[in-house]
C-alpha positions, 0 to 999 in steps of 0.5 A: 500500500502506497502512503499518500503526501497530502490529504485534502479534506473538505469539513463542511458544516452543512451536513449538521441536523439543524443546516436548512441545507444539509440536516443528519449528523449532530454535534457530536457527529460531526465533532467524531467525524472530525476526531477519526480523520485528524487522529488517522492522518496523524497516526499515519504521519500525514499532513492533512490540508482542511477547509472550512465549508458550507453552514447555513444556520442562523445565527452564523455564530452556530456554524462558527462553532462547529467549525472551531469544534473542527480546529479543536480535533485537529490541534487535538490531534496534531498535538498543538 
C-alpha cells in the first residue's frame, strides 16, 4: 500500500441536523467525524490540508462553532 503526501479534506458544516441545507449528523457527529480523520492522518504521519465549508444556520455564530469544534480535533490531534 502506497502512503499518500497530502490529504485534502473538505469539513463542511452543512451536513449538521439543524443546516436548512444539509440536516443528519449532530454535534457530536460531526465533532467524531472530525476526531477519526485528524487522529488517522496523524497516526499515519500525514499532513492533512482542511477547509472550512458550507453552514447555513442562523445565527452564523452556530456554524462558527462547529467549525472551531473542527480546529479543536485537529490541534487535538496534531498535538498543538
Amino acid at each position: 500500500i502506497s502512503k499518500s503526501d497530502i490529504v485534502l479534506y473538505q469539513a463542511g458544516a452543512d451536513p449538521h441536523e439543524n443546516d436548512r441545507y444539509g440536516g443528519y449528523l449532530s454535534t457530536e457527529q460531526m465533532r467524531l467525524r472530525d476526531e477519526i480523520v485528524f487522529n488517522k492522518t496523524s497516526k499515519l504521519g500525514i499532513p492533512v490540508v482542511w477547509n472550512l465549508a458550507g453552514g447555513y444556520q442562523n445565527p452564523v455564530q452556530k456554524v462558527l462553532d462547529l467549525h472551531i469544534n473542527s480546529l479543536n480535533e485537529c490541534l487535538k490531534a496534531y498535538n498543538f
